[in-house]
VONU-42686 format. One record per residue: residue in three letters; z, y, x of N, C-alpha, C, O in turn. Coordinates in steps of 0.1 Angstrom, whole numbers, plus 5000, padded with zeros to 4 digits. Each point is the difference from the previous one (the first is absolute). Layout:
N
alaZYXZYXZYXZYX
...
END
This chain:
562
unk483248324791500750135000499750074987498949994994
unk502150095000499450094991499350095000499750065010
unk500149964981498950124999500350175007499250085006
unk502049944990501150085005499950045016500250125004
unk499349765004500149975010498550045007499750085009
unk499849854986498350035009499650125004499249995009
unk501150154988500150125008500850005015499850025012
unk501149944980501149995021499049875006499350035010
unk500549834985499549925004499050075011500150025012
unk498850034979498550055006500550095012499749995012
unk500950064985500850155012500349915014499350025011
unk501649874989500449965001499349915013500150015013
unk498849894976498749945014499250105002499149965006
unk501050144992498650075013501150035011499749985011
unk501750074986500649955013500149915007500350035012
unk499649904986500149865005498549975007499949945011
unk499250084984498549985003499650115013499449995010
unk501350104985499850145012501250005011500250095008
unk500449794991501349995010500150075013501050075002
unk497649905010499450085008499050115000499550025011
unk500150034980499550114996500350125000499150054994
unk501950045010500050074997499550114993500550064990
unk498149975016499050124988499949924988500450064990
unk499349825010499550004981501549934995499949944989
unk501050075015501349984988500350154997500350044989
unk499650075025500450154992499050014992500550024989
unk498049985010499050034992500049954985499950064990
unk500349785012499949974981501749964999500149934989
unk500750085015501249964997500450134985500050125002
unk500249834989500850114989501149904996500149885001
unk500750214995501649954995499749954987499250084995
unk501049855000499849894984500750144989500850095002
unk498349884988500450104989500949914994499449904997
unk502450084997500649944993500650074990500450125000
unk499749784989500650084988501349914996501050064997
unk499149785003500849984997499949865014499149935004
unk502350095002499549905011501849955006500850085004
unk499349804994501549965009499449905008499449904996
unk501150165022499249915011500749844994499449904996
unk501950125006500749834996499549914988500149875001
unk499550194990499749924990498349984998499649914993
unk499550175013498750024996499549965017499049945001
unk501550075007499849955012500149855009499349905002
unk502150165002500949915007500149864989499549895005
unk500850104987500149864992498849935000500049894996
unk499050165007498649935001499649975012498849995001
unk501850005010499650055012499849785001500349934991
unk499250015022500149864997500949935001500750005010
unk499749904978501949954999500149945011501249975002
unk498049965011501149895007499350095014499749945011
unk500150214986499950025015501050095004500550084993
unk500049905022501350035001500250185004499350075006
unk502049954987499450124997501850145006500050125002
unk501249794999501150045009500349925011499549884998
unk501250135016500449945009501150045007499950075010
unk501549884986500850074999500549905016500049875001
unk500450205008499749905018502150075003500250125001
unk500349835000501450015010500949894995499849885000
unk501450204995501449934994499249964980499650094993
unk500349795002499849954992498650004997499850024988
unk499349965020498549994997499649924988500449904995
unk498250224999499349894988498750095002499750095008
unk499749874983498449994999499850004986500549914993
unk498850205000499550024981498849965004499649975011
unk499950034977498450004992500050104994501150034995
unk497750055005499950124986500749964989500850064993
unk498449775007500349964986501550004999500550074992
unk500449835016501550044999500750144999501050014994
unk498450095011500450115002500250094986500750094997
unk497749834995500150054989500749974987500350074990
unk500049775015500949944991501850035000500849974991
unk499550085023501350034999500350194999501150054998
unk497950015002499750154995500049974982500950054994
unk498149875001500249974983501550034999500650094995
unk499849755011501950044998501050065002501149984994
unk498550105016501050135005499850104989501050044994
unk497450015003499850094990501149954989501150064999
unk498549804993500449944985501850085003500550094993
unk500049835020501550045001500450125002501150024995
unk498450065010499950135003500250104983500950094999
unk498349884990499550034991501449954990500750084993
unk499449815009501149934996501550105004500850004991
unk499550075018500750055004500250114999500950065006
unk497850024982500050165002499150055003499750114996
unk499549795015498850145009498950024990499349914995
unk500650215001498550084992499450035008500249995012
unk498450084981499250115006500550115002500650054991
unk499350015021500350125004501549995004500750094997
unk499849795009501550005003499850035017499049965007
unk501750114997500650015015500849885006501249994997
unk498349945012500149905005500750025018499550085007
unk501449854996500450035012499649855005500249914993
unk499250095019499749895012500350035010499550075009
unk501749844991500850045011499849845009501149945000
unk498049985007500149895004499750015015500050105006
unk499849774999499150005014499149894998499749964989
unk500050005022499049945002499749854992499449905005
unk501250124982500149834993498849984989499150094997
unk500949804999498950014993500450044982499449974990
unk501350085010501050044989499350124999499850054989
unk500050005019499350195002498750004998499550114998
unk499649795001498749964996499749954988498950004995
unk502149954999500249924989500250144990499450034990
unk501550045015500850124990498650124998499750054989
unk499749965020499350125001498749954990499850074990
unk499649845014498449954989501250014985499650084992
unk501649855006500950044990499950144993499850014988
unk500550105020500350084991498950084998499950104992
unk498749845020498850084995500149944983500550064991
unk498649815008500349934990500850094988499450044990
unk501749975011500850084990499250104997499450014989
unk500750095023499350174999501650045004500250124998
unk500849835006500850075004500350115014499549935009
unk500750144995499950055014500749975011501050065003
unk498549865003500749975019500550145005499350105003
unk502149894998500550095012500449915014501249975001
unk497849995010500049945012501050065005500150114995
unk501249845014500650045006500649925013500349885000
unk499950205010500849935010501149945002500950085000
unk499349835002501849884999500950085007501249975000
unk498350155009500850055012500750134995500650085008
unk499449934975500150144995501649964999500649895000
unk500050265000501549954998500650094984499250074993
unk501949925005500450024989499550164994499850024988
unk500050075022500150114997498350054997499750104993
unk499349835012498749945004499649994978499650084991
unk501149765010500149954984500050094993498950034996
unk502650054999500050124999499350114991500050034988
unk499450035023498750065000498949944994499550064990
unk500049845012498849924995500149964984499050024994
unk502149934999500650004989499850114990499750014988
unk500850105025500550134990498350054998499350004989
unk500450045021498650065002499049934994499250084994
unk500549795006499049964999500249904985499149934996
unk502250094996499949974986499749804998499449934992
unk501450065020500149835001500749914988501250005003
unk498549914986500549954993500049845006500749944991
unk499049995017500149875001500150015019499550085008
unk501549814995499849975019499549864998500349944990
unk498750005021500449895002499850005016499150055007
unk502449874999500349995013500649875004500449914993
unk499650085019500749885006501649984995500850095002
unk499649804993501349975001501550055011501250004999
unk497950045011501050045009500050145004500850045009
unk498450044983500150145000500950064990500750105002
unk499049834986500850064989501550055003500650084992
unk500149885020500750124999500350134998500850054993
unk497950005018499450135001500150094986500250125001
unk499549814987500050044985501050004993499950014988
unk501550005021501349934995500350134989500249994988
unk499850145023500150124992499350104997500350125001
unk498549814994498450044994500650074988500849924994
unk499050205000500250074985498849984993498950025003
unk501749924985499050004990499349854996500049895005
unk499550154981499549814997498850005002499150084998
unk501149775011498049975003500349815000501149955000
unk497749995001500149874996500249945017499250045009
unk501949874991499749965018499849844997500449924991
unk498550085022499249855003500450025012500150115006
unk500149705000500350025011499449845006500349894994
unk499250115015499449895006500949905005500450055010
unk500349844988500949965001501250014990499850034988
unk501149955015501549984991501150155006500550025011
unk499550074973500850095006500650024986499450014989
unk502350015013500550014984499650154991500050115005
unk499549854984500150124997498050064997499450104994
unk500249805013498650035003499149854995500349895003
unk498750154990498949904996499749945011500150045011
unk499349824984499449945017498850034994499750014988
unk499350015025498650024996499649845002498849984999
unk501849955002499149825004500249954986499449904997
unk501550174992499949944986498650034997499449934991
unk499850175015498550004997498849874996498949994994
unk502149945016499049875007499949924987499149915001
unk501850114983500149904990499450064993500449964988
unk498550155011499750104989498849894999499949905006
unk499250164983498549965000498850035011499950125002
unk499649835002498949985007499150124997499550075009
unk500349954978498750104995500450125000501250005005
unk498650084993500550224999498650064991498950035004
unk501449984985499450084996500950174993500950044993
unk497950005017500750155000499850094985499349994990
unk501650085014500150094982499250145003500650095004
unk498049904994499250115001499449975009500149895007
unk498850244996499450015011500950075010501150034997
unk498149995018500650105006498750105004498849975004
unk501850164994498850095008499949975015500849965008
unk497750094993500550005015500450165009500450025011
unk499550024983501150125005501649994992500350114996
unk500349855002501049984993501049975017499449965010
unk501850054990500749985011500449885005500049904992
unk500350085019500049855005500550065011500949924996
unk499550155013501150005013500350135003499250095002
unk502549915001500250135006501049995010501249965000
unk498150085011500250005016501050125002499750124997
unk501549845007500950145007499950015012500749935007
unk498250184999499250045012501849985008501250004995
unk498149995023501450035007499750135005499050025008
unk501850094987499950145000500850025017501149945000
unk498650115008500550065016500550134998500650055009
unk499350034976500350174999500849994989501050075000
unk498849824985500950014989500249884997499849905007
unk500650104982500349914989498849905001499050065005
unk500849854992498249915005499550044986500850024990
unk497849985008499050024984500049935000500149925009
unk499750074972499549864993498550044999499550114997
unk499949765007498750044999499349844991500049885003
unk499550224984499949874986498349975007499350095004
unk500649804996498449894999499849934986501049964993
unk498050035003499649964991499849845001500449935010
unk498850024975499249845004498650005006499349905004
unk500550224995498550005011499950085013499149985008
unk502250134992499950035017500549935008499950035012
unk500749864985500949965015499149844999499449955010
unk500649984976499249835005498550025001499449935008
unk499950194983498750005007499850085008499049975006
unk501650144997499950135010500049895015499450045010
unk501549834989500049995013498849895000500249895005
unk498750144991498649995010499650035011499249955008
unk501750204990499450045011500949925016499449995011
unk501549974988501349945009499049845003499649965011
unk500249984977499049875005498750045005499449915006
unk500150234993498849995008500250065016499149995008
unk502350074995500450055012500449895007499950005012
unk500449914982500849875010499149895002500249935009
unk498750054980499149925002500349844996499549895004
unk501450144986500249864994498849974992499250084996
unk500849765003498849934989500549874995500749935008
unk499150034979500649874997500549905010499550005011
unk501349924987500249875011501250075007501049945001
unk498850215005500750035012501449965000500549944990
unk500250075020501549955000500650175008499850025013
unk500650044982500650135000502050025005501149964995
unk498650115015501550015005500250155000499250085006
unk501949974987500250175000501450005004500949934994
unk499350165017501550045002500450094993499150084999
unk502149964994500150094995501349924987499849894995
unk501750205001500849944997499650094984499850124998
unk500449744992499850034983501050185001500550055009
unk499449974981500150124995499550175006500750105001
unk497749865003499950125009498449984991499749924992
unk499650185012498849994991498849875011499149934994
unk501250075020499249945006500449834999499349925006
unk501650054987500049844996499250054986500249904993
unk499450155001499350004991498749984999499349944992
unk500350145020498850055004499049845004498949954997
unk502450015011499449855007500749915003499949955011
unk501050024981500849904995499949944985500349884997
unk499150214994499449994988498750024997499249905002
unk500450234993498750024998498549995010499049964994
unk501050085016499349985007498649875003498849984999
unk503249925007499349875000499549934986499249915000
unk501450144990499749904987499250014994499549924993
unk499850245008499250044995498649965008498950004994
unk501249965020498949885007499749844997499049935002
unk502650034989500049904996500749895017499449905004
unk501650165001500149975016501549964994500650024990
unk499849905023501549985001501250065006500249985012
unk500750094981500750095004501249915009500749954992
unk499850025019500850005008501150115004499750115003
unk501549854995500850075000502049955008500949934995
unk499050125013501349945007501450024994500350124996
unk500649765004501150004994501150095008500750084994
unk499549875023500750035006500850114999499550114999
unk502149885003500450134995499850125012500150124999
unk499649825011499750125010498449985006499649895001
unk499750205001499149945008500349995015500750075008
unk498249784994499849945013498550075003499050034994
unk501449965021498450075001499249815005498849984998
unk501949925007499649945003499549834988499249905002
unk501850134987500049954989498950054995499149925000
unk500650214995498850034996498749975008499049964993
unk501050055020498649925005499749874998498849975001
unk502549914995500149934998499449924986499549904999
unk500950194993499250024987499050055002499249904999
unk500250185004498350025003499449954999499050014993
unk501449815020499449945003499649854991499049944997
unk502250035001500649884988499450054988499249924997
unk500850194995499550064988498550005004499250014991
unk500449995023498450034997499650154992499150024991
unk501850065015499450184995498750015003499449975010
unk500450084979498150075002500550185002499650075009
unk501149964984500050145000501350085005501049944997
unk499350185010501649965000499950165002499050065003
unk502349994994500250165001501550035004500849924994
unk499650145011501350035007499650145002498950065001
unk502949994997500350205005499750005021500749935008
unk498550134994500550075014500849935006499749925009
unk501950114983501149945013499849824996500649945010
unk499049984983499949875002499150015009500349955011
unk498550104988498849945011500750065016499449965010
unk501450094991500250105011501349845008499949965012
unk500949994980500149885000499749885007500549945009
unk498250044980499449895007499150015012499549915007
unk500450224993499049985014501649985015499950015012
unk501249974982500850005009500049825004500649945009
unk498650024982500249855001498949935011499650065010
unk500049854989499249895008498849954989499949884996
unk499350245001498849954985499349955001499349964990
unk500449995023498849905003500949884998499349904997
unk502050085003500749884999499849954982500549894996
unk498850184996500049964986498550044995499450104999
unk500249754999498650034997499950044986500249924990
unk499450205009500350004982498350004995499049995006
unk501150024985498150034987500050114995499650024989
unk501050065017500250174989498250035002499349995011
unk500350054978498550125001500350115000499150085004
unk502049984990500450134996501050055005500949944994
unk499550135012501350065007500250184996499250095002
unk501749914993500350124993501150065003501049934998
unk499150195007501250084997500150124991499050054996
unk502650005001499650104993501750045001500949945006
unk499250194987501150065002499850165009500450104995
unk498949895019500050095007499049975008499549894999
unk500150165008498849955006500949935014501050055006
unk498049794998500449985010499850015016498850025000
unk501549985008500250055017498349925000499649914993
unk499650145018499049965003500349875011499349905002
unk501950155005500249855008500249894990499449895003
unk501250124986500649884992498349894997499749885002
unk499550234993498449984992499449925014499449904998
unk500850165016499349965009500649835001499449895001
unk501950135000500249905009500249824988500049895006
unk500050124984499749954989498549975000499549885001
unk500050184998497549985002500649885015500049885000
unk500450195008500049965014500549835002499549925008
unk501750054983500649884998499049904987499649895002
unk500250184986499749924993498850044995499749954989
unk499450155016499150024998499650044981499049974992
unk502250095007500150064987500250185001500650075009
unk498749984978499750165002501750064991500150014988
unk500650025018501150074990499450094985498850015004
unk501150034990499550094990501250094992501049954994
unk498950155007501150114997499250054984498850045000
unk501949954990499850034990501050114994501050035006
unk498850024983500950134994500450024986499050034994
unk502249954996500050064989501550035000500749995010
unk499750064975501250034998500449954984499349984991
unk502250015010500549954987499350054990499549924992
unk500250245007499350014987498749995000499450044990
unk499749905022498949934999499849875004500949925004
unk497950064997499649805004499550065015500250125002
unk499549845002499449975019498850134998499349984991
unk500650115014499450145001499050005013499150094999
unk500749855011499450045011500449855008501149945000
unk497650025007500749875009498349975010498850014998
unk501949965013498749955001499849844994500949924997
unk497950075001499949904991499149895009499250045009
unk500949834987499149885009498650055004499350084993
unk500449875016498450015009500050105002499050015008
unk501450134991499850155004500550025014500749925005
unk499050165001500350005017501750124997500250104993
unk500549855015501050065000500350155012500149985012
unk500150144981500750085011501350015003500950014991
unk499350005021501550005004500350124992499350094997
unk502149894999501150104992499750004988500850024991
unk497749955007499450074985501249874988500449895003
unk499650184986500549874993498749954987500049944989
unk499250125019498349964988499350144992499950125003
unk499749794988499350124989500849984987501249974998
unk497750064994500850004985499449904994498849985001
unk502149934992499649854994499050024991499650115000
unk499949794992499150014990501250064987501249984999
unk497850104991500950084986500850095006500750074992
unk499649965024500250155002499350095007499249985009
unk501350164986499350095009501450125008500650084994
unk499549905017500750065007499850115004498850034999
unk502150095007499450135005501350045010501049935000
unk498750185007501150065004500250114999499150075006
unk501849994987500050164997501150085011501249965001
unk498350125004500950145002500750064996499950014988
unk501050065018501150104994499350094988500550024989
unk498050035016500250054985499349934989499450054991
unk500949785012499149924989498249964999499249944993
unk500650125018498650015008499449875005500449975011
unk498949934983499449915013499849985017499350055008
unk501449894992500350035020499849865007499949894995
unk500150155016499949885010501349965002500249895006
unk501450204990501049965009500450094988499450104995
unk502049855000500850004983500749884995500249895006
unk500050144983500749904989498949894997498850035001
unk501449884996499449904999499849964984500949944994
unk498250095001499850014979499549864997499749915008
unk500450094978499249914996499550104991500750104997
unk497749874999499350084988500249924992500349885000
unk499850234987500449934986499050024991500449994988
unk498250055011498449994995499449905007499750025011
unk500149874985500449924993501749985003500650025011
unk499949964979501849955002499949855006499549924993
unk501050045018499649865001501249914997501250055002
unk498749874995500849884989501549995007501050024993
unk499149955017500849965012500950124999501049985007
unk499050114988501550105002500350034988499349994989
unk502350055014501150024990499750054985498950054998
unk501549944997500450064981500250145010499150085001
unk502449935006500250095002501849965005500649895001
unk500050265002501749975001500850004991500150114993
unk500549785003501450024989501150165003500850035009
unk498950014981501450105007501349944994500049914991
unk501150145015501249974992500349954991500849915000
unk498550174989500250054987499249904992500150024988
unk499149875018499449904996498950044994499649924991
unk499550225013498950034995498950025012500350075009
unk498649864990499050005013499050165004499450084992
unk500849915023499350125003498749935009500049945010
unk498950104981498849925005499450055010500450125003
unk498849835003499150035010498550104993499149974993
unk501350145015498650094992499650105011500850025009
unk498050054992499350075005498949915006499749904994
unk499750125018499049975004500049875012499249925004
unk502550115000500349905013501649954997500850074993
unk499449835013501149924997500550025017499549935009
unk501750174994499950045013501349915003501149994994
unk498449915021500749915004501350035009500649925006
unk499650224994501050055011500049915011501049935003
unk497850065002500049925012498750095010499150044993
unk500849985021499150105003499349915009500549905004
unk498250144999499449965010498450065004499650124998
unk499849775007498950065000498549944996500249904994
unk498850125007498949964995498550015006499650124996
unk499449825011499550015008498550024991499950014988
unk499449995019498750004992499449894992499250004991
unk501349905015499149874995501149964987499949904993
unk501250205006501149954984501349955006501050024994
unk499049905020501649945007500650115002499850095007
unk501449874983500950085001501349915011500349885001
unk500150295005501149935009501650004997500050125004
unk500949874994501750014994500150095015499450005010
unk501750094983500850145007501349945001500749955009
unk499650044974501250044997500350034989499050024993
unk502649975001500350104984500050115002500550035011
unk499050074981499950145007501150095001500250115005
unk500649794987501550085006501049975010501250035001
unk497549885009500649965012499850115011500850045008
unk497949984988499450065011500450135000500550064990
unk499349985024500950175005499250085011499049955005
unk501350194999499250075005501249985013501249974998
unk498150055018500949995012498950155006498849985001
unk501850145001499250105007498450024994499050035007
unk501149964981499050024994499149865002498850015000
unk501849865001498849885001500249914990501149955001
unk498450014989500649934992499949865002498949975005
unk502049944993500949885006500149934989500550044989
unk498749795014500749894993500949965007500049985012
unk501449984978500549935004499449845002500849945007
unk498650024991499549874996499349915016500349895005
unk498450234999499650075014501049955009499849905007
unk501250164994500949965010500749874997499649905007
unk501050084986500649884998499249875007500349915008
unk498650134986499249855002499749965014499949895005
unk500250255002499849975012501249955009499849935011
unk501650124982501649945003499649894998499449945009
unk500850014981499549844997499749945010500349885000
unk499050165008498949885005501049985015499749915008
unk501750214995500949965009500449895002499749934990
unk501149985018500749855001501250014993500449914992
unk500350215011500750004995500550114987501150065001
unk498249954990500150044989499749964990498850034998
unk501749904992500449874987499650104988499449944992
unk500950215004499650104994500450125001501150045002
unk497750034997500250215003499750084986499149964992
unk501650135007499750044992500150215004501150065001
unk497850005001499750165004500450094987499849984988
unk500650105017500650154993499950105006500050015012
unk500050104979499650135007501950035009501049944996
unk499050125014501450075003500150095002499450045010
unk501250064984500050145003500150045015500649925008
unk498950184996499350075018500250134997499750044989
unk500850035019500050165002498650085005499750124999
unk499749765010498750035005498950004990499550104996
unk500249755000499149944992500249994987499349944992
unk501850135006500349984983500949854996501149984998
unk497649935004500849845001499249925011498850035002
unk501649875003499649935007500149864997501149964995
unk498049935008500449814993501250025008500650075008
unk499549854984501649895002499649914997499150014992
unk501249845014499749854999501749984995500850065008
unk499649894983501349914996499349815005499049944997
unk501650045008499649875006500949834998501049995008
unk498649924985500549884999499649905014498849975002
unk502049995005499749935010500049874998500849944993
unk498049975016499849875004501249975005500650075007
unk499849784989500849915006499850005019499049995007
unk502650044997499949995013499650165008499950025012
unk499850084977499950125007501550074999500849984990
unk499450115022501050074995500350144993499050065004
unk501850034989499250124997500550095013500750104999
unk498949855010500950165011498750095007498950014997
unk501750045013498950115004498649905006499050044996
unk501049895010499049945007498749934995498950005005
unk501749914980499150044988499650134994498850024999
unk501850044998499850164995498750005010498950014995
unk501149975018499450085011498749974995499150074995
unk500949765011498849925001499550034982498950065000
unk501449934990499250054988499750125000498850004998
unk501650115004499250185001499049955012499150014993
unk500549965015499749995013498449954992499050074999
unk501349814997498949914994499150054986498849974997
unk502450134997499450084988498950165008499050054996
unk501850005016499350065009498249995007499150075004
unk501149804993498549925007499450014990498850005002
unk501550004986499149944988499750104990498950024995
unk501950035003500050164991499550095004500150025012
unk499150094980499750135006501550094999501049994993
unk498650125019501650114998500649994987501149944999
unk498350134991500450064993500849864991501150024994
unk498349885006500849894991500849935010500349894996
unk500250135015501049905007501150054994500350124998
unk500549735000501450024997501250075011500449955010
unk500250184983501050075009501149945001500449995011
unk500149964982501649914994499749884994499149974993
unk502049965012499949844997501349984995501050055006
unk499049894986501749924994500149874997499349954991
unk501549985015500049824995500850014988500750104995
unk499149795001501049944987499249964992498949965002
unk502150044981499049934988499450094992500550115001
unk498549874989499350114995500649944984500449894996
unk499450264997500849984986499049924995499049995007
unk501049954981498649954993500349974987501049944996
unk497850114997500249974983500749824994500349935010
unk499850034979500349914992498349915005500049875000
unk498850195003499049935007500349985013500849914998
unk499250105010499850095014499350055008499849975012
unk499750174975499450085010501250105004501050034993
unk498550015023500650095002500550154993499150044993
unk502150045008500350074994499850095010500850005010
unk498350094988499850105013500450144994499950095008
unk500449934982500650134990501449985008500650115004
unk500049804997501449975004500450045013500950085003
unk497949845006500050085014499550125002500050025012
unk499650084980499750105000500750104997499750115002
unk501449854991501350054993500850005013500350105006
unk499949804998501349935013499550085009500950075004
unk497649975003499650065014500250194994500450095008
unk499249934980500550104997501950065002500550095007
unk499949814985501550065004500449995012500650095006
unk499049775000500150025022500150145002501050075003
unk497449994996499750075007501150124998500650055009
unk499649984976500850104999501350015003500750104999
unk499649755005501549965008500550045015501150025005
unk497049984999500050005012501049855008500650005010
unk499349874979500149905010498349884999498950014996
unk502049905012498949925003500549854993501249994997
unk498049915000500049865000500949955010500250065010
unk500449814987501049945010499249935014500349975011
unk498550024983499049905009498650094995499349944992
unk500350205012499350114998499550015014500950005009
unk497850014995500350035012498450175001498949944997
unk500950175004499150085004498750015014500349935009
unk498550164992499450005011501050065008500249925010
unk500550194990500750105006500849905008500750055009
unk499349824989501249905006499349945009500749915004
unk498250095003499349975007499250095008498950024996
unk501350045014499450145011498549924999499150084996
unk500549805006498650005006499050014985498849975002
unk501650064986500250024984499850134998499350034990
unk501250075016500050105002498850155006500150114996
unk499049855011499250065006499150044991499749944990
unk499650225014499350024987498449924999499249995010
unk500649984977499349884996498750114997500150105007
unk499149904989498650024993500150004989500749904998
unk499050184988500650014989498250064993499950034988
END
C-alpha cells in the first residue's frame, strides 16, 4: 500500500483487532489525519488481486477480483476521461444493481470527479431538479432509461450501458488501456459525492461528502456490522440511496470482504434466503420491513453461516429480534446513521443488547442529546459533537446557488429525537417534526406505529396528529392493509381494540383510516401530507371513504383514566 494509506490502514486494524471490544476501540480508536488521499487509487487497487471481491447473484450472475475490478475501473476511468470527465465534473449514476455501477464509481473516484448516486425510480421531473440543482455535466445510465432524458434541457455528456442512439456505450471502455494514471493528486477533503437527501417537508438537500468522509468515515459502519477480511457480505438496500453505499461499497471493502449483491428486478423474500445460503453469507443487513418478511417464512428450513445480523433504518419490533435468536440463534443488531453521516450509534458485536435501545455511540463519535433550550438532556434532539469534528460527516449542504453551507457550532443536530440512558444507549423517538402534543402529552408517532405493526393485519401505519375540540389533537393511524384483510368496521374494531391493550390512554389511537400512504421518490412516508389532508378533513367536517372513529364504537366510549 502507499504511504498515503498507512494512517486509514492503522485506524483501520485496531478495528478490526477490537472487533468485540467495545471499551478499547472507543478509547484508542482516532480518525487518520489525511492530507492527500483517493480511497480507489491508494486503497482499493492494492487490496489482494485474485480475492474475490463483487457477487453479483440473480438474472446474469458474475463474480470480480479486486484485481479485475481494478482493471476494468482503469478502463472505465481511461474512457470516461476520453469522453470529457475532469476533476470536479458532476457525474449522474443513474444504474442498478450491475456491475457497471462498481466499475463507474472506483472510476470516477480515480478521476476526482463527483458521484451523484441516484435512484432508477426517479422520473422526469425528479431528473429535472437534480441537473438543474445539483450542476450535473455527465449521466451515465442504463440503455433503457434514456428515454426519461428525451426532454432533459441543456448540454451534458450521455453514457449509456448498452446500445442507445444518440448515447456513448460505456462497454467501448472495455478497449481502453489497462493502466490509469491520474492527473494530479487528490485531496482528501476535495469532493467525491453528493447525495439528494429524500426530503418528507421540501425539495430533498444536497448533501456534499468528501474523499475522506464517506470511504474512510465508514469505519465506523465496518466496525458496527462487524465485518473482517474473507467475509462474504449481503446488504439490502437499492443503489442510489446512501445505504448501498454505506454497505454495498465501503464498509465491506474497506474489511477487504465480499460484497454480494442481488440482480433481481423485484425482491424475493425467498430467493434472497436462497442466496444466503448458496453464497455462504457471513454478514447480512436488511431494513425492518425485509426482516419483518422473513420471519414470515420457515427459517429453520435454510441453514445459513450469517455471524452478523443487522438491521437498520428504524428500529426493529422486539418480536422480529426474538423470534429470529429463537430460529437461528442469531442476535438482530439495530444500528443508526444518516446520509450526511457514516453509522452514528449501533449496538455493536459481543455487547449485550437492550430491547428498543439502537446502542451507543460508535468509535470517533461523541453523541449527546440536547433540549429545547440546547441543554444536555436525557430526552431531546439527538447531536453529534463537533470538538473533535469526526471524519464521517458532511462538508456540509449545497445550496442552490452552488455555494456550501458548512456544518458549524458545537453540534451537528440530527433532527431526529430521542432518548439517552445513563450508560450512553440512546433510544429513537422520532423526526421531531413528527412528534406532537395530545392534552398536554407529548406523542411519538413512531411509539404507536410500531406497536400497529405488530397487528396481522397491518402491512403499514403511519400516525398523525388530528385536530380535537377536546384534546386539541388526537393520533390518527392512516393504515396499509395485509393481504386478505378487509378495510370495514370489524377490522377498524379488532385494531383500536388491540391498540387499547397495549398503549397507555393518552397514546391510543382515536381514528383509523385504510388506504395507501403518500411516500417520497425513497419511500419514506410523507406525513406533512397527511397532516395537511387530516387538517383540511377536519375543517371540512368530512371523513375518509374507509375512516372509521372511537365514537363508532359505544363499548370505546366509556370514560377511560387519563
Amino acid at each position: 500500500m502507499p504511504d498515503r494509506a498507512s494512517a486509514f490502514l492503522a485506524a483501520r486494524d485496531l478495528l478490526l483487532r477490537h472487533r468485540t471490544d467495545y471499551e478499547a476501540a472507543v478509547r484508542d480508536f482516532r480518525w487518520p489525519a489525511l492530507d492527500r488521499f483517493n480511497w480507489a487509487l491508494d486503497y482499493f487497487d492494492h487490496l489482494p488481486a485474485d480475492a474475490p471481491a463483487l457477487w453479483l447473484v440473480g438474472e446474469g450472475e458474475e463474480k470480480l477480483t479486486f484485481g479485475q475490478l481494478r482493471t476494468r475501473s482503469n478502463q472505465v476511468a481511461n474512457h470516461l476521461r476520453a469522453l470529457g470527465v475532469a476533476r470536479g465534473d458532476r457525474v449522474l449514476l443513474l444504474l442498478p444493481n450491475v456491475r457497471q455501477l462498481w466499475e463507474a464509481m472506483l472510476a470516477l473516484m480515480k478521476l476526482g470527479a463527483v458521484l451523484i448516486p441516484a435512484t432508477t425510480l426517479l422520473a422526469e421531473a425528479d431528473l429535472e431538479d437534480r441537473f438543474q440543482r445539483g450542476r450535473i455535466r455527465r449521466a451515465i445510465v442504463p440503455a433503457a432509461l434514456t428515454p426519461r432524458f428525451a426532454t432533459l434541457k441543456g448540454s451534458y455528456t450521455r453514457i449509456a450501458v448498452g446500445d442507445a442512439a444518440g448515447w456513448h456505450r460505456f462497454e467501448d471502455a472495455y478497449d481502453r488501456p489497462q493502466d490509469f494514471a491520474p492527473e494530479g493528486e487528490t485531496k482528501a477533503d476535495d469532493p467525491l459525492l453528493l447525495y439528494f437527501t429524500s426530503g418528507t417537508t421540501a425539495k430533498p438537500k444536497m448533501v456534499l461528502h468528501s474523499h475522506q468522509s464517506y470511504p474512510v468515515g465508514h469505519l465506523s459502519t465496518l466496525y458496527v456490522v462487524g465485518l473482517k477480511p474473507g467475509d462474504v457480505h449481503l446488504n439490502i438496500s437499492s443503489p442510489g440511496w446512501a445505504k448501498h453505499a454505506y454497505s454495498s461499497v465501503f464498509a465491506p471493502w474497506n474489511a477487504g470482504a465480499t460484497v454480494v449483491a442481488l440482480t433481481q428486478p423485484r425482491f424475493d423474500v425467498k430467493e434472497t434466503l436462497d442466496v444466503v445460503v448458496r453464497c455462504g453469507v457471513t454478514t447480512f443487513c436488511a431494513p425492518p420491513t425485509v426482516w419483518r418478511m422473513l420471519v414470515q417464512q420457515d427459517l429453520a428450513s435454510w441453514p445459513v453461516r450469517i455471524r452478523e445480523a443487522l438491521s437498520a433504518g428504524e428500529p426493529l419490533n422486539p418480536e422480529v429480534i426474538a423470534h429470529v435468536e429463537r430460529v437461528w440463534r442469531l442476535t438482530v443488531r439495530d444500528f443508526y446513521g444518516q446520509t450526511e453521516t457514516t453509522s452514528l450509534v449501533g449496538n455493536t458485536p459481543g455487547q449485550p443488547i437492550v430491547p428498543g435501545s439502537m446502542g451507543q455511540a460508535l468509535p470517533g463519535y461523541r453523541m449527546a442529546i440536547l433540549d429545547e433550550h440546547g441543554d444536555e438532556s436525557s430526552d431531546g434532539e439527538i447531536v453529534v459533537a463537533l470538538v473533535p469534528r469526526p471524519l464521517g460527516l458532511m462538508q456540509g449542504y449545497q445550496r442552490d446557488d452552488g455555494t456550501l453551507q458548512p456544518v458549524e457550532g458545537a453540534h451537528y443536530r440530527t433532527g431526529d429525537t430521542g432518548t439517552k440512558a445513563a450508560d450512553g444507549r440512546i433510544t429513537y423517538v422520532g423526526r421531531s417534526d413528527d412528534v406532537f402534543k395530545s392534552s398536554d402529552y407529548r406523542i411519538s408517532p413512531f411509539e404507536i406505529e410500531s406497536v400497529l405493526i405488530e397487528h396481522e393485519a397491518v402491512a403499514e401505519a403511519a400516525v398523525v396528529p388530528s385536530p380535537d375540540p377536546q384534546r386539541l389533537v388526537v393520533p390518527k393511524a392512516f393504515v396499509v392493509l395485509a393481504a386478505g384483510h378487509a378495510p370495514d368496521r370489524a377490522t377498524a374494531h379488532n385494531i383500536l381494540a388491540r391498540l387499547r391493550a397495549r398503549l397507555a390512554p393518552y397514546q391510543r389511537v382515536r381514528r383509523i383510516e385504510f388506504g395507501d400512504l403518500p411516500k417520497t421518490i425513497s419511500g419514506k412516508i410523507r406525513r406533512v401530507e397527511l397532516r395537511q389532508r387530516e387538517v383540511e378533513q377536519r375543517k371540512a367536517g368530512t371523513r375518509g371513504a374507509a375512516e372509521f372513529w372511537e365514537e363508532d364504537f359505544p363499548e370505546f366510549i366509556r370514560p377511560q383514566p387519563q
